[in-house]
C-alpha positions in Angstrom: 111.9 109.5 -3.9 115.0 110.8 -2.2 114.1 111.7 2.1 114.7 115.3 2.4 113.7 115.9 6.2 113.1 112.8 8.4 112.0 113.1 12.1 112.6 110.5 13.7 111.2 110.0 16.9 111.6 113.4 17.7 110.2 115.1 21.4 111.3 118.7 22.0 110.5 120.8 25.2 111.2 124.2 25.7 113.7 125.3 28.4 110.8 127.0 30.2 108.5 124.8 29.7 107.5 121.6 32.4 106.1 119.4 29.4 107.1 118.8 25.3 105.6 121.2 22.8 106.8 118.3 20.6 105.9 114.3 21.4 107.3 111.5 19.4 106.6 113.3 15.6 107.3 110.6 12.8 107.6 112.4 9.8 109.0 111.8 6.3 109.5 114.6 3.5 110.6 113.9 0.5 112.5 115.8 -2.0 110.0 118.3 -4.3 106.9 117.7 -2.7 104.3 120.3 -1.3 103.0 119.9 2.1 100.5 121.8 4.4 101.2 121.5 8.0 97.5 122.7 10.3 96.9 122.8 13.6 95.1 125.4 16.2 97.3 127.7 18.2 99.2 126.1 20.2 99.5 122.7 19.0 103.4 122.6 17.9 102.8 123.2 14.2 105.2 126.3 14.6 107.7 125.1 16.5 108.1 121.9 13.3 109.3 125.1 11.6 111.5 126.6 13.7 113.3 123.3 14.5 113.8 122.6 10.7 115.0 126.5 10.2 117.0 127.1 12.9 115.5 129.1 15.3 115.1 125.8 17.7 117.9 125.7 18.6 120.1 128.5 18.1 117.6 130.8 19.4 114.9 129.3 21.5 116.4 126.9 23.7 115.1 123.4 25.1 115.5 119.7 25.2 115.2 117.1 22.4 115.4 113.6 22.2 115.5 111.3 19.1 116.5 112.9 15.6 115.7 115.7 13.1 117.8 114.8 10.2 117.8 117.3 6.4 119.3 116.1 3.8 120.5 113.1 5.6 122.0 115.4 7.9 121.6 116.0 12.0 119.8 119.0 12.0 121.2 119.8 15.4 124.4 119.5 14.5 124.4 121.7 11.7 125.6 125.3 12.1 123.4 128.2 11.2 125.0 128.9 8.1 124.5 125.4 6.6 121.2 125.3 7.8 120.2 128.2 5.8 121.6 126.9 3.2 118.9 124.0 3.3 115.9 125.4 4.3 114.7 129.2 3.0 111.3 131.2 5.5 108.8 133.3 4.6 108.0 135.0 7.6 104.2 135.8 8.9 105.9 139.5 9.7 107.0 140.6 5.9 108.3 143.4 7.6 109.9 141.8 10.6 112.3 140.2 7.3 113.2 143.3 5.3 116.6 144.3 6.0 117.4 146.4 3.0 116.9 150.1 2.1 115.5 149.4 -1.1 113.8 145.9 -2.9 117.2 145.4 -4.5 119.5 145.6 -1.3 116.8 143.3 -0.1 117.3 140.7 -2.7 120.8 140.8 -2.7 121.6 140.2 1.1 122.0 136.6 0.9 124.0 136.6 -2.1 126.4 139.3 -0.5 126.6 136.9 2.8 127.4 134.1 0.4 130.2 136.7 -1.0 129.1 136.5 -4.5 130.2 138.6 -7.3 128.6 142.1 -8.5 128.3 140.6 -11.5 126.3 137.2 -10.4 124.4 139.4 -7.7 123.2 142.0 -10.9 122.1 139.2 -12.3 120.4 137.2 -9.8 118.3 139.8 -8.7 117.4 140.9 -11.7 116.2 137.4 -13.1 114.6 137.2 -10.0 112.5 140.6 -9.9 111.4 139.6 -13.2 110.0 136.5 -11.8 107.8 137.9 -9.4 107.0 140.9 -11.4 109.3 143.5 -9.0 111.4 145.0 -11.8 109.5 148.3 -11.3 110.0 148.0 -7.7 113.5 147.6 -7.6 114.0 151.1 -6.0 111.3 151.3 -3.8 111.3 150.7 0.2 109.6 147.5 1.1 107.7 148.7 4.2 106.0 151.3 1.0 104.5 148.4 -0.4 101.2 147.0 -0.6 100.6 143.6 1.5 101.2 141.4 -1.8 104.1 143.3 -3.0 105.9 143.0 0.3 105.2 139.1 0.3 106.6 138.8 -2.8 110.0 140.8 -1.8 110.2 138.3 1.1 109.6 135.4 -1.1 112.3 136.6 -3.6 114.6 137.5 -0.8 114.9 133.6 0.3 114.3 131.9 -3.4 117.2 134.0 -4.6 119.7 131.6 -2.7 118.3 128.6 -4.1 117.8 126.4 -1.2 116.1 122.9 -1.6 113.5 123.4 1.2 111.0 126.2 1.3 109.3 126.6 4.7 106.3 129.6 4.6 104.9 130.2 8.1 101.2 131.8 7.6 101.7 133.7 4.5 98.5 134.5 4.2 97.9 136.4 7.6 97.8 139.2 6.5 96.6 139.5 2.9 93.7 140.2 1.3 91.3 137.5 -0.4 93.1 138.3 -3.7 96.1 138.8 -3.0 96.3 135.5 -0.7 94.8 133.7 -3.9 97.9 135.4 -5.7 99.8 134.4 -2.7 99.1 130.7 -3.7 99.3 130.9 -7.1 102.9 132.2 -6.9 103.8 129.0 -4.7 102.0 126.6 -6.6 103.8 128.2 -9.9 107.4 128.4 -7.7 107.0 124.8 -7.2 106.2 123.0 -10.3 109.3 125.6 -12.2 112.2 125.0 -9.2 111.1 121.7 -8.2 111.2 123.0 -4.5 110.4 120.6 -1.1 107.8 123.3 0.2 106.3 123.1 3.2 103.6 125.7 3.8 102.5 126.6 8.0 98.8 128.0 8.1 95.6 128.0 9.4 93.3 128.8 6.3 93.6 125.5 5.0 90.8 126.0 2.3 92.5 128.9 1.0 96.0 127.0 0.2 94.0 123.9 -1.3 92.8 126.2 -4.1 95.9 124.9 -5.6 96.7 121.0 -5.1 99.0 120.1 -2.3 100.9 116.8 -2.0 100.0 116.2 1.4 98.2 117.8 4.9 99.7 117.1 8.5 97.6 117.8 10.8 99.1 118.3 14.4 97.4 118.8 18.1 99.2 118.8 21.5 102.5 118.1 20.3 101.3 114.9 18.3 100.4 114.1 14.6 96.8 113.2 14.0 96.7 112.7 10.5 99.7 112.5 7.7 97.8 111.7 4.2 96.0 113.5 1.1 93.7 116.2 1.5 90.6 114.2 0.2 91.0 111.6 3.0 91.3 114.6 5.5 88.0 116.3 4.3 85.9 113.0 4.5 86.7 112.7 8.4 85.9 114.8 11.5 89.2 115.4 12.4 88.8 119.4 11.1 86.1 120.2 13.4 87.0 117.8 16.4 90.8 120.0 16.5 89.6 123.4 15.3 90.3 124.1 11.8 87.8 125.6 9.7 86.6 123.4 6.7 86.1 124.8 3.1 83.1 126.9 2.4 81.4 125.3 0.0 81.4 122.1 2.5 79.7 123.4 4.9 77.2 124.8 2.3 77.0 120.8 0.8 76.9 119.6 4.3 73.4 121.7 4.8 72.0 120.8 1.8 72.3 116.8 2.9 75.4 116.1 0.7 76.8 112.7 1.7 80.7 114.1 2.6 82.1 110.8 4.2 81.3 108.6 0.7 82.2 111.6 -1.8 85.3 111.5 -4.1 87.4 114.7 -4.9 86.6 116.5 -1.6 89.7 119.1 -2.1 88.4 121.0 -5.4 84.8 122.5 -5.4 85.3 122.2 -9.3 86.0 118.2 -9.4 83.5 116.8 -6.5 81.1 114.4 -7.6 77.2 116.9 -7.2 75.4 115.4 -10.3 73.2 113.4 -7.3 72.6 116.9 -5.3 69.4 118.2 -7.0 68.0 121.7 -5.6 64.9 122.8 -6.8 64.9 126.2 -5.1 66.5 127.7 -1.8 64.8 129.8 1.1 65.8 133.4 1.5 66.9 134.7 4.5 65.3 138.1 5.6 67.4 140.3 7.4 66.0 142.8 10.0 65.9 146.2 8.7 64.5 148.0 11.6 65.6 151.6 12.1 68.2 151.8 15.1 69.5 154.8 16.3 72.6 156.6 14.7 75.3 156.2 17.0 78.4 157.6 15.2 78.0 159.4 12.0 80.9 160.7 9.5 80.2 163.2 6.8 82.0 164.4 4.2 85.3 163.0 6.0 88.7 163.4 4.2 92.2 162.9 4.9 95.8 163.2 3.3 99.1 162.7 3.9 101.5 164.7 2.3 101.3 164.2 -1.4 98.4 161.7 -0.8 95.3 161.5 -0.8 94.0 158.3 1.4 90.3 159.4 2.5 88.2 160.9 -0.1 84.2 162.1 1.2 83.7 159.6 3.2 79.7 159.1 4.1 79.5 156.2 6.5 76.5 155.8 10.0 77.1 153.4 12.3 73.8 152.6 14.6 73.6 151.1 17.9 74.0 147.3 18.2 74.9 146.8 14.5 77.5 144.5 13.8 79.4 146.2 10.3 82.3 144.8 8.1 84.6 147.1 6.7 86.5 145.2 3.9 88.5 145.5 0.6 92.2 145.6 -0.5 95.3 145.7 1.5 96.3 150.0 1.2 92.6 150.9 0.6 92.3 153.2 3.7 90.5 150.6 6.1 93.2 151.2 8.9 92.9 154.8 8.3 89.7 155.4 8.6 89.8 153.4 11.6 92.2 155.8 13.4 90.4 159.0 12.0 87.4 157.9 14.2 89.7 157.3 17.2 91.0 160.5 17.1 94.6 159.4 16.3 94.7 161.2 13.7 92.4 164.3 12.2 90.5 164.4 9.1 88.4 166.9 7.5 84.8 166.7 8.0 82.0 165.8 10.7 81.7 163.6 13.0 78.9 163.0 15.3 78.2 161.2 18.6 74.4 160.8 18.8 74.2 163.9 16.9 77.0 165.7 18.7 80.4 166.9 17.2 83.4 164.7 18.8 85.5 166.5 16.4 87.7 168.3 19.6 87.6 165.4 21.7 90.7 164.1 23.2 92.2 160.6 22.1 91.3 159.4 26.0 88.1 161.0 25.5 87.1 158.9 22.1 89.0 155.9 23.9 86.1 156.1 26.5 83.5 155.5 23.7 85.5 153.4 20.7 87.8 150.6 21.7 90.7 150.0 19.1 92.2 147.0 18.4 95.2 147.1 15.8 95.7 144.6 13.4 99.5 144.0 14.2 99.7 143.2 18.1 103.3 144.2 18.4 102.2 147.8 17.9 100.1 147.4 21.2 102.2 145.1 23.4 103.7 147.5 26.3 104.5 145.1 29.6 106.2 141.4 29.9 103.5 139.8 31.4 99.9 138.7 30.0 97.8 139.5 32.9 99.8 142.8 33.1 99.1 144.1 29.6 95.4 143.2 29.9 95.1 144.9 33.0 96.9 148.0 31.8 94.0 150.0 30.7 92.4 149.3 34.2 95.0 150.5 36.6 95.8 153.7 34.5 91.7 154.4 35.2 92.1 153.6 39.3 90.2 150.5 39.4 90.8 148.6 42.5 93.6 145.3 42.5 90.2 143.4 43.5 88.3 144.5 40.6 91.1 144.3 38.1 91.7 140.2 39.2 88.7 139.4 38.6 87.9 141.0 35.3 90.6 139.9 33.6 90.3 136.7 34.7 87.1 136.5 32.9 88.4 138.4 29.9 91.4 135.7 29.7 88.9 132.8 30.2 86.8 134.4 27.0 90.0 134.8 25.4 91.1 131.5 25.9 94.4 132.7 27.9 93.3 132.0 31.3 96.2 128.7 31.5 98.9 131.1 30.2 98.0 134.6 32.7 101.3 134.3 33.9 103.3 133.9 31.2 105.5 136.1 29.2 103.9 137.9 26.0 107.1 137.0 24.3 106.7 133.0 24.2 103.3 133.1 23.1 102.5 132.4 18.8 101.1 136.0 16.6 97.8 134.4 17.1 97.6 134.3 20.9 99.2 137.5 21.1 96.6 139.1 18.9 94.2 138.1 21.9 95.7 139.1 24.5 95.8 142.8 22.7 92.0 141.7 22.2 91.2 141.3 25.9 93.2 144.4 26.7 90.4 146.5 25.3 87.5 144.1 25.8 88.4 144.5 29.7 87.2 148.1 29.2 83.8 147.4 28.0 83.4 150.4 25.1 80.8 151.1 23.5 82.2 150.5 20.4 84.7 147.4 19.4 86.2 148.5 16.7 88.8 145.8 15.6 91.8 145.9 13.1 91.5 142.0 11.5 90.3 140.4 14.7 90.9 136.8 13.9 93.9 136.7 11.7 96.1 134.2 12.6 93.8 132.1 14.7 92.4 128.8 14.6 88.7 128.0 14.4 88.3 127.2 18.0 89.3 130.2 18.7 87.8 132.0 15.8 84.7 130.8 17.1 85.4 132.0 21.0 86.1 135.3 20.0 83.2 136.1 17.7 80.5 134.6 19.8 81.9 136.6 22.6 82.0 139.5 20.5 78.1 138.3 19.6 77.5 138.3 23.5 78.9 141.7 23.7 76.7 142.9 20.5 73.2 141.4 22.5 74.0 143.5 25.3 74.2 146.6 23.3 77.5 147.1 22.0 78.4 147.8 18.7 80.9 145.7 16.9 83.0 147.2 13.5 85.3 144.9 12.1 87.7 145.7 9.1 88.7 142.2 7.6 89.8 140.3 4.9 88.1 137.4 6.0 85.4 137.0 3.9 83.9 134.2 5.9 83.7 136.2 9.2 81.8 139.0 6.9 79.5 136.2 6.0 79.0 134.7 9.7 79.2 137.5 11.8 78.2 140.8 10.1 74.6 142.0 9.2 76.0 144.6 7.2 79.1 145.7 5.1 81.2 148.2 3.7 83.3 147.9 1.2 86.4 150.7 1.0 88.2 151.1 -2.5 91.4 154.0 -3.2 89.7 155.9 -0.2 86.2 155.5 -1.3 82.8 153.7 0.2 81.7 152.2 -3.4 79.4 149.5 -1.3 77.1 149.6 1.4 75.2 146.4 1.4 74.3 143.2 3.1 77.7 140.7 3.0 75.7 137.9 0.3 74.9 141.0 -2.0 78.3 142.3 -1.8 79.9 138.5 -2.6 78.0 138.0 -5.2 78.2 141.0 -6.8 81.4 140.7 -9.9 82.2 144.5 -10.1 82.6 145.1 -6.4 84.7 142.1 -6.1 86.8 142.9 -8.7 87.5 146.7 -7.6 88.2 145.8 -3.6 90.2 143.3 -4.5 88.2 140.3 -2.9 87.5 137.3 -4.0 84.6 134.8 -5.2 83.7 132.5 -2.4 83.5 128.8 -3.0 79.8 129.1 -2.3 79.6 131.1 -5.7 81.5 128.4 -7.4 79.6 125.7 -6.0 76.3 127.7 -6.8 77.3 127.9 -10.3 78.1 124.3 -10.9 74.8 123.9 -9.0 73.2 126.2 -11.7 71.5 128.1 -8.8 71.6 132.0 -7.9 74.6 133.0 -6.3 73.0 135.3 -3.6 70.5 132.7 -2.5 73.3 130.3 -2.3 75.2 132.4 -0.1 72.0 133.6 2.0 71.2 129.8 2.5 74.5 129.2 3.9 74.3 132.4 6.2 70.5 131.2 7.6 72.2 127.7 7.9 75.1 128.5 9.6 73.7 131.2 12.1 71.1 128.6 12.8 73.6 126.5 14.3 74.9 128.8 16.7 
């Protein structure tokens, strides 16, 4: 097969940097495959994509030694125009890519940089709104759209100049379960029609091996650790040993004494070898269902925009030292509940405070008893430096320089940020900046964490820092409220759930019931886990699958 990128090699360091992001990568690509690049924060995978689109080094600057070449060509040497010409992003940010008024202007941009006809451009975009099913969005805005919708405008918006290579970075960070499933499907069906080189960045690794990939590169401190198929990756340690979480339904085979380093067909939970794996019943986990004080109530809570309704008689307690999910699809009215309860913005109906009305409180007032963490950091971000913005909150309240040191300091060292507290926000990945908006509230111990997608865009290491924090916080008292997509955290860190549909709680359950329940899944816009695919080729219950792997898993902790 024909070499289509080729690093040769390669070391980059970034100009304000002392040591390489990038040490000695030896890669080949060839022409049509489909490879997944992992790796935690941190470890260069981002950077392999901005030095094969462009952005290293016509925008980030640095030093580089030995060669990047596409197409047979010096990628270095190449101007930004010919570059683009090769190599097509998805953004993480959909909305940090629009730049049209409407879907079509959107489509079109490249072609009217290319200087193509009105003719060819009609044409293009329309062949290509058919193809991912945006005809009837042609005239909307994209920033209107849902989460899906606004990943398929992006995706159209590059695959409409036809380049040979296809780089996504995370393009499921911000999705729902289904719609990240759709997400994949719509590559996987891209690929085999156009015959695409596509390269896909992201840390949800079991999620994009729902549908075959070529390849997995696995990267850590600047070096490549592993460069073969999925199935060989699965049977090692290297997941766990560089925190990246492993498929679902592995971890589930893994407690039930499945031999993973001899098995064949690791990467699909429908194709690996079980017919030795014989379970005659499961235990069933109990969950405490004590009576704990009501600490925030909301009754009969609605809210609209105008000519929308988004918050329809919303009937929803939150106790002391509970830990709750609040999940379904992307535009349900998650968010805006969220912001109801802070006080950003003001909905019809009650809400209580141990029983009194908060209803007239302040924003600063609420702020003192609910901590809100936004799902997009960049909406948060307000100074240059890391130990600046963390320490924000703290020197608006008059805490003393002494006190502020040392708190954040700890906060950073939770938040594993403590080796970058004087660096700039702006060189650090989505992921890290997502903590650092993390610690910003954490520092000012509420009562109530209430976060926006927590770990979106983060590795498993730390996945796994922040949530046993957050567990550390929730056995001293606090109350943790998480509105997610990730049905995995629901599962591992939640002892109860919500699930919001057009405005509407239609679920109030423990997380197994809720995944293994078909009509609620199907309405929010979630997803099957692999557990419930695993526990029907298992021929076992569903629910005592799922409850297994919860007792397992929080065993381990």
């Amino acid at each position: 097969m024909k070499k289509i990128i080729e690093f040769k090699d390669f070391t980059f360091k970034y100009q304000a940097q002392q040591e390489p992001t990038l040490k000695d990568i030896q890669l080949t690509i060839y022409q049509g495959e489909k490879v997944l690049i992992i790796g935690p924060s941190g470890s260069g995978k981002s950077t392999i994509g901005q030095c094969l689109n462009g952005i290293i080094p016509n925008i980030y600057k640095g030093e580089h030694s030995g060669s990047l070449l596409l197409d047979g060509q010096e990628a270095f040497n190449l101007s930004v125009y010919d570059k683009s010409l090769l190599v097509s992003t998805v953004l993480q940010d959909t909305d940090g890519q629009f730049i049209g008024l409407s879907v079509a202007e959107d489509l079109a941009f490249a072609l009217e940089n290319d200087m193509e006809s009105q003719g060819v451009m009609k044409q293009k975009v329309g062949d290509w709104a058919e193809r991912l099913s945006l005809t009837d969005l042609l005239a909307h805005r994209p920033q209107d759209l849902s989460g899906g919708q606004k990943q398929r405008v992006s995706l159209g918006g590059v695959l409409i100049d036809e380049s040979p290579i296809l780089l996504f970075d995370e393009p499921l960070a911000n999705l729902d379960p289904k719609s990240g499933q759709d997400t994949i499907d719509l590559i996987d069906r891209l690929h085999k029609q156009e015959g695409t080189t596509t390269i896909i960045i992201e840390h949800r690794l079991e999620d994009v091996l729902y549908r075959q990939v070529d390849r997995v590169v696995l990267i850590n401190d600047g070096r490549i650790l592993f460069n073969g198929g999925p199935d060989d990756l699965l049977r090692t340690s290297l997941l766990q040993e560089n925190g990246i979480r492993e498929p679902l339904y592995l971890s589930t085979l893994r407690a039930l004494g499945y031999p993973i380093a001899q098995a064949e067909h690791l990467s699909s939970v429908w194709e690996i070898d079980i017919e030795a794996l014989n379970i005659a019943s499961l235990p069933t986990l109990h969950f405490e269902n004590g009576e704990k004080e009501a600490l925030l109530e909301v009754k009969h809570l609605h809210f609209s925009y105008p000519n929308k309704q988004v918050l329809t008689d919303i009937q929803l307690t939150i106790h002391k030292g509970e830990r709750l999910a609040i999940v379904g699809k992307n535009g349900a009215g998650k968010s805006t509940l969220a912001k109801v309860l802070c006080g950003f913005i003001q909905g019809e109906g009650e809400i209580l405070w141990k029983g009194q009305s908060i209803k007239e409180d302040s924003v600063k007032e609420r702020a003192e008893r609910i901590g809100y963490v936004l799902q997009n950091p960049n909406q948060m971000i307000s100074q240059t430096m890391i130990f600046d913005e963390v320490a924000l909150g703290l020197r608006m309240r008059g805490v003393t320089e002494e006190e502020i040191e040392h708190r954040v300091h700890h906060i950073l060292k939770v938040c594993g940020l403590y080796p970058f507290r004087n660096w700039p926000i702006s060189a650090l990945s989505y992921g890290q900046k997502k903590r650092v908006t993390i610690a910003s509230i954490l520092v000012l111990n509420p009562e109530i964490i209430l976060l926006d997608e927590p770990t979106a865009g983060q590795d498993q290491r730390h996945y796994r820092e922040m949530m046993e924090f957050l567990d550390q916080l929730n056995a001293q008292g606090h109350t943790i409220v998480m509105i997610t997509h990730d049905m995995q955290l629901m599962l591992d860190y939640s002892d109860r759930a919500v699930v919001v549909v057009d405005g509407q709680i239609i679920e109030d359950a423990s997380p197994a019931e809720i995944l293994s329940d078909d009509t609620v899944i199907e309405r929010a816009n979630l997803k099957e886990t692999s557990i419930f695919h695993l526990a029907e080729r298992l021929g076992v219950n569903p629910l005592e699958l799922t409850t297994f792997y919860m007792q397992e898993e929080r065993r381990g902790r």
